[in-house]
C-alpha positions as CSV (number, residue, x, y, z in Angstrom):
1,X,-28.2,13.8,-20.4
2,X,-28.9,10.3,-19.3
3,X,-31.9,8.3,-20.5
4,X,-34.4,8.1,-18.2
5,X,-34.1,4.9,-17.6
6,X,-31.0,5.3,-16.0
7,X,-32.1,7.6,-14.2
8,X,-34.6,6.0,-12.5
9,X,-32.2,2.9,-11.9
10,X,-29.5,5.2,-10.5
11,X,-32.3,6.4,-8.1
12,X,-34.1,3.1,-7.4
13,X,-30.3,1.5,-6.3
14,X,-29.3,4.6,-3.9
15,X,-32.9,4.7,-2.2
16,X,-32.5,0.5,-1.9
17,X,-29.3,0.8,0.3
18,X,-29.3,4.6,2.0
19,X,-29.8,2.4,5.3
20,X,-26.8,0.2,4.3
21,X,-24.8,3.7,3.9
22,X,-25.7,5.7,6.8
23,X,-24.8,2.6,8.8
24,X,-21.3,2.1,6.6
25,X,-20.7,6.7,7.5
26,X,-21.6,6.0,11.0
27,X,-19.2,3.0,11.6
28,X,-16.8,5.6,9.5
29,X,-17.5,8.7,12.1
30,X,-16.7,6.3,15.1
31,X,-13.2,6.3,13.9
32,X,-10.8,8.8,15.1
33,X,-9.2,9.6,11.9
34,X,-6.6,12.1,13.4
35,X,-3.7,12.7,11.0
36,X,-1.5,9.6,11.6
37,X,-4.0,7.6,12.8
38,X,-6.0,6.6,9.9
39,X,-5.3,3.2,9.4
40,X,-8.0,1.7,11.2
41,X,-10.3,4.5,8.7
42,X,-8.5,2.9,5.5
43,X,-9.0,-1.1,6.5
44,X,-12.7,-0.1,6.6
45,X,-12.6,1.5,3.4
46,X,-10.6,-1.0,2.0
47,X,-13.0,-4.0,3.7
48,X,-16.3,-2.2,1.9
49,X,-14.2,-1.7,-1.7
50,X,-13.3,-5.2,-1.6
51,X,-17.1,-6.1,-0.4
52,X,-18.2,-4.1,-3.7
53,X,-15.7,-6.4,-5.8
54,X,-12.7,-3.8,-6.3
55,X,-9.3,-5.2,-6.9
56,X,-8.1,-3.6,-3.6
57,X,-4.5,-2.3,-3.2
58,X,-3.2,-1.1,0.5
59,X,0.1,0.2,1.2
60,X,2.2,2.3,3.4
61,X,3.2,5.4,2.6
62,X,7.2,5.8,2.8
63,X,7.9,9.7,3.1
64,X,11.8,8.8,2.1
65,X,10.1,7.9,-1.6
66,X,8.1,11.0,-1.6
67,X,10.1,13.9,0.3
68,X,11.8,14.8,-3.2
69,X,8.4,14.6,-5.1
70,X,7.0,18.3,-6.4
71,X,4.2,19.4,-4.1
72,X,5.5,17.2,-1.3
73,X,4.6,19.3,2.0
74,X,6.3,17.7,5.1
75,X,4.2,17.2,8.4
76,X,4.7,17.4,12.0
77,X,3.2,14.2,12.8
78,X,4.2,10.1,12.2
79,X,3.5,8.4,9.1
80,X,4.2,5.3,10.5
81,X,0.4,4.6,10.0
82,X,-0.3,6.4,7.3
83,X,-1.8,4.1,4.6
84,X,-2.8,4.6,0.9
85,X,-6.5,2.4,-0.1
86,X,-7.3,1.7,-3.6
87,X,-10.0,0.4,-5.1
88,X,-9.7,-0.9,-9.0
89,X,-13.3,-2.4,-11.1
90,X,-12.3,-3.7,-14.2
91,X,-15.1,-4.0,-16.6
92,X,-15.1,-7.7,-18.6
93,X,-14.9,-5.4,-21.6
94,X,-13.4,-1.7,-21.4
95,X,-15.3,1.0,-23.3
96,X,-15.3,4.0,-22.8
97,X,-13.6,6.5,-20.1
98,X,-12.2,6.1,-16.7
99,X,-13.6,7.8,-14.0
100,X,-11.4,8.3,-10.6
101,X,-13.0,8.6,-7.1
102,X,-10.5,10.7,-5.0
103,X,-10.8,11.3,-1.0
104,X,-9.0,11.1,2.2
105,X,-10.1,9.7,5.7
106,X,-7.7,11.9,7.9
107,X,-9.4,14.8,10.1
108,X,-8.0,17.7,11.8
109,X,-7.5,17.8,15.6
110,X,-11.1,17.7,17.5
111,X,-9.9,20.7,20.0
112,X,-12.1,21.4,23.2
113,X,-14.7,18.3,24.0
114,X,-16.8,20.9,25.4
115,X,-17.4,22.5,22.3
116,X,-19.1,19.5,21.0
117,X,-23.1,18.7,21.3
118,X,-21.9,15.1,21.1
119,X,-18.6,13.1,21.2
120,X,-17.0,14.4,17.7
121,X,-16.3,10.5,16.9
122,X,-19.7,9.5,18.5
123,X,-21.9,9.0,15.2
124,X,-25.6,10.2,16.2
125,X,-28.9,11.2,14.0
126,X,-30.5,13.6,14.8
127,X,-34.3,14.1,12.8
128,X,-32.4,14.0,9.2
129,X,-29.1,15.1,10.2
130,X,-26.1,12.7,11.3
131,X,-23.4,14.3,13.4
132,X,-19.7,13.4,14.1
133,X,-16.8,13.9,12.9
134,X,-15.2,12.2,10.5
């Protein structure tokens, strides 16, 4: 259980920038992410990592240094820009554990435009709810 001090930090920090992240998941949404397309998706992320002082680390994937790996599933599409993002905070003194933050930016095919309210890489709030798609 955390103090409550902590608590009320951790809370006090999220509520101080929620506008600063909606904007950051909107400008996220607008990008169509489609599996082989993500590179403009991982320069952002990498951009905000390295704006929140992470060591930042970008490189291209290279399926001829994975196909052999265990678990590697092949794909139909290009990884010619497929990129890897990560971000690295080293504390001035380590204590403690590590904690690791994993995700991916890539999003399946869109399919029919008509079967969208709005334009699935148009970002839009609606009351409390933002729509889009990635």
């Amino acid at each position: 259980m955390l103090p409550d001090k902590v608590v009320s930090d951790i809370c006090t920090a999220v509520d101080s920038d929620f506008e600063r992240q909606v904007q950051f998941t909107q400008a996220l949404v607008g990008i169509p992410s489609l599996r082989g397309q993500e590179a403009t998706a991982q320069d952002l992320m990498a951009d905000a990592m390295r704006e929140r002082g992470l060591d930042v680390d970008r490189w291209k994937l290279d399926i001829d240094e994975l196909k052999d790996l265990q678990g590697f599933s092949p794909v139909a599409t290009s990884y010619d820009q497929a990129f890897n993002v990560v971000g690295t905070y080293r504390p001035r003194r380590e204590k403690g554990r590590s904690l690791i933050f994993n995700g991916h930016v890539d999003v399946v095919p869109t399919g029919s435009a008509d079967r969208w309210r709005f334009g699935p890489f148009q970002p839009r709030i609606v009351g409390k709810w933002l729509y889009g798609r990635g």
